[in-house]
C-alpha positions as CSV (number, residue, x, y, z in Angstrom):
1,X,-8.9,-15.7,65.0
2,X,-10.6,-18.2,62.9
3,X,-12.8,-16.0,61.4
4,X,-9.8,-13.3,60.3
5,X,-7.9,-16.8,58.7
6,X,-11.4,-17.1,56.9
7,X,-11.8,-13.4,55.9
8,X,-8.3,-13.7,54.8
9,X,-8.4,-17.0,52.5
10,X,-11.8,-15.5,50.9
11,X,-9.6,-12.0,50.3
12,X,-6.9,-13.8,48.7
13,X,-9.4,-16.2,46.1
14,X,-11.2,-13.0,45.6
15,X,-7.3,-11.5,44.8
16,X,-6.8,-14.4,42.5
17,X,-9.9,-14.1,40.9
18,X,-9.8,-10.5,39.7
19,X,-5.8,-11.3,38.6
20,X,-7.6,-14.3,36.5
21,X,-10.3,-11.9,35.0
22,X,-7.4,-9.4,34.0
23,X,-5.6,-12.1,32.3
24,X,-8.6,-13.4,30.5
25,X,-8.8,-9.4,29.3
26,X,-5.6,-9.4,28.1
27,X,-6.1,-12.8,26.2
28,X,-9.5,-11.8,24.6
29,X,-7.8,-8.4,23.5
30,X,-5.0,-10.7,21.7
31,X,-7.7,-12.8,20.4
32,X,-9.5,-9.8,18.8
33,X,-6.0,-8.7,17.7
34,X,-5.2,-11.6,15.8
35,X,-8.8,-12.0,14.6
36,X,-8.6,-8.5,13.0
37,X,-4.9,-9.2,11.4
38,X,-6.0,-13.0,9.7
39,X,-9.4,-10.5,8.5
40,X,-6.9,-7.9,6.7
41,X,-4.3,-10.7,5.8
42,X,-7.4,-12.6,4.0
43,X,-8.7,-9.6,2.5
44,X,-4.9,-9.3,1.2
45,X,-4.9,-12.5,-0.7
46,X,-7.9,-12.5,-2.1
47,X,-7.2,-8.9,-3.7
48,X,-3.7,-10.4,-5.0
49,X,-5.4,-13.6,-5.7
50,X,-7.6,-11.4,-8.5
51,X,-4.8,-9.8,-9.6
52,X,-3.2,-13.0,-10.1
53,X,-5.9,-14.1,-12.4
54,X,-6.2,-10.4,-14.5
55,X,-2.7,-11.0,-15.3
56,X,-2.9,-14.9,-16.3
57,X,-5.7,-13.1,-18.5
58,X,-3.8,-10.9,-19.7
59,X,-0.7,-13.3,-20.6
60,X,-2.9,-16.0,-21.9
61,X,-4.3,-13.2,-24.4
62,X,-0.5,-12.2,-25.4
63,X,0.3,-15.9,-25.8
64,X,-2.8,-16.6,-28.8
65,X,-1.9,-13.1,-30.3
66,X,1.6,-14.3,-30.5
67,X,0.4,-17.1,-31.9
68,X,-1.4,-15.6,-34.9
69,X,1.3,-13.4,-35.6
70,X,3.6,-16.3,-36.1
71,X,1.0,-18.7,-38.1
72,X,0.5,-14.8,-40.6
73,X,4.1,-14.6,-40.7
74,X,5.2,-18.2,-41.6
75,X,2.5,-18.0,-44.2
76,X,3.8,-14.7,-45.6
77,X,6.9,-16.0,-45.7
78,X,5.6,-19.5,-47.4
79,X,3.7,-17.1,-50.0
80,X,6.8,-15.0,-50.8
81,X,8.8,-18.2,-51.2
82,X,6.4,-19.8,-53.8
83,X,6.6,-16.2,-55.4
């Protein structure tokens, strides 16, 4: 009888070891989960993070051209006065 309690109490840790290995599984397939989403989600920003600074480009170019035009026009207009 002693030896069947035994059996049984190394059948039951043997049990609760395989339903701790399955649980570990299921947390390292998570991980790799949430690994791979943060990977794309980086990958995401750094794409909008160049596109960000094209446009700042882009807008800082406008912003001097504007400037010209306006400096040619108020000196058009300062000629055509003195005229």
């Amino acid at each position: 009888m002693d030896d069947n309690a035994r059996l049984r109490r190394v059948e039951d840790k043997i049990d609760d070891l395989q339903k701790a290995i399955i649980a570990l599984a299921k947390v390292e397939v998570k991980i790799e989960t949430i690994f791979s989403r943060q990977t794309s989600i980086e990958e995401k920003v750094n794409e909008m993070g160049r596109t960000i600074q094209t446009l700042s480009n882009k807008a800082n170019n406008r912003f001097s051209e504007r400037v010209f035009w306006i400096i040619v026009c108020a000196a058009v207009s300062m000629v055509v006065r003195l005229i």
